[in-house]
C-alpha positions as CSV (number, residue, x, y, z in Angstrom):
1,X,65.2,71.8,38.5
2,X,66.1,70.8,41.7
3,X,63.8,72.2,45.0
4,X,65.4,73.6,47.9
5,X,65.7,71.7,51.5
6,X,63.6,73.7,53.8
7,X,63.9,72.6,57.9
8,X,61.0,73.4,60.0
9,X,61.5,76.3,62.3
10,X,60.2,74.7,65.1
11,X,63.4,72.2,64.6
12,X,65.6,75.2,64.5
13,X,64.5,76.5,67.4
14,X,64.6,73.7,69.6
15,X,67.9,72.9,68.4
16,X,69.2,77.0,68.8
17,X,67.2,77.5,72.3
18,X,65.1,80.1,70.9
19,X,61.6,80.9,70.9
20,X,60.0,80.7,67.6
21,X,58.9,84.3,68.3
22,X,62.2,85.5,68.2
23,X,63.0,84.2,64.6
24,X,59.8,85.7,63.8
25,X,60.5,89.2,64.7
26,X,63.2,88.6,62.7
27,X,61.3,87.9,59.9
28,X,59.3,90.9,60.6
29,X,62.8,92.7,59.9
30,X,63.8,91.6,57.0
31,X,66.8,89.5,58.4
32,X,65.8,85.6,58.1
33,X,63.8,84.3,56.0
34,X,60.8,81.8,56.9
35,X,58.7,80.2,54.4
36,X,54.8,79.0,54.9
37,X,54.1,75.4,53.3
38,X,50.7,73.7,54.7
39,X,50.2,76.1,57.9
40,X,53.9,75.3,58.6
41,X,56.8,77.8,58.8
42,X,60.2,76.9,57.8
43,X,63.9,77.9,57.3
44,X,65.4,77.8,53.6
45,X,69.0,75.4,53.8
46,X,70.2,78.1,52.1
47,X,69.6,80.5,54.7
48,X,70.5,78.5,57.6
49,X,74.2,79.7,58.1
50,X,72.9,83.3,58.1
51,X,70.2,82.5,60.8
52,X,72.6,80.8,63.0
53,X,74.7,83.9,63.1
54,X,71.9,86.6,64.0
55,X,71.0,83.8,66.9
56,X,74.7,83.5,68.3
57,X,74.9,87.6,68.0
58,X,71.6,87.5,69.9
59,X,73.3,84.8,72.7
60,X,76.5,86.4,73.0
61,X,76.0,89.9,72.9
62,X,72.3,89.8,73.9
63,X,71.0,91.6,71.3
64,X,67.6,92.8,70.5
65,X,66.4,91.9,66.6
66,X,66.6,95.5,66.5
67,X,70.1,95.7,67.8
68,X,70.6,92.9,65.2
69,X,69.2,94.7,62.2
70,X,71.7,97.9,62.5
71,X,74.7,95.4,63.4
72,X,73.8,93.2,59.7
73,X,73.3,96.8,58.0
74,X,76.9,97.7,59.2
75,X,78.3,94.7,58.2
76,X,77.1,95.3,54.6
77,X,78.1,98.4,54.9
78,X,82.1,97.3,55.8
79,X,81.6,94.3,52.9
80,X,80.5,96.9,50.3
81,X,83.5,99.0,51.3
82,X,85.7,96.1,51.4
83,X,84.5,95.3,48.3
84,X,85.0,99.1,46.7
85,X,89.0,98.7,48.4
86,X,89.4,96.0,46.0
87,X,88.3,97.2,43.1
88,X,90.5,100.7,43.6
89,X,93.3,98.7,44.3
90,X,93.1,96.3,41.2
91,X,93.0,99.7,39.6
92,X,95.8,101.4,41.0
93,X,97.8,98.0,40.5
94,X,96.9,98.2,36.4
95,X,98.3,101.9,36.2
96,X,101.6,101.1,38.0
């Protein structure tokens, strides 16, 4: 079984110009994931590319984590309905 990379979040951070408190209100949201190993916190790889967004949506359009939490709920939201269009049309496509 192979373990996942984990990068520390004070890395991530540095690297995004963030405060560390910022991914952790995220945390506190449910929207990025932070793992404790040996009093440190850090980022799973696998979660990195979803992190990255919520920080540049946070740069760009300066907005709060709990600005950031409706705009990742309504982008579910379009993906599940995206998601239901396909499935109707592969539908209507078999009946034609």
């Amino acid at each position: 079984m192979q373990t996942e990379q984990l990068i520390l979040l004070e890395t991530f951070c540095t690297y995004h110009h963030v405060e560390v408190s910022f991914l952790t209100s995220l945390h506190e949201y449910g929207l990025v994931e932070i793992v404790s190993k040996e009093d440190l916190s850090y980022i799973p790889e696998s979660k990195v590319k979803e992190a990255e967004q919520l920080v540049r949506l946070h740069n760009d359009l300066e907005l709060s984590p709990e600005g950031l939490e409706i705009v990742c709920y309504l982008l579910d939201q379009l993906k599940n309905k995206d998601e239901e269009l396909n499935n109707l049309q592969n539908k209507l496509r078999f009946y034609e």
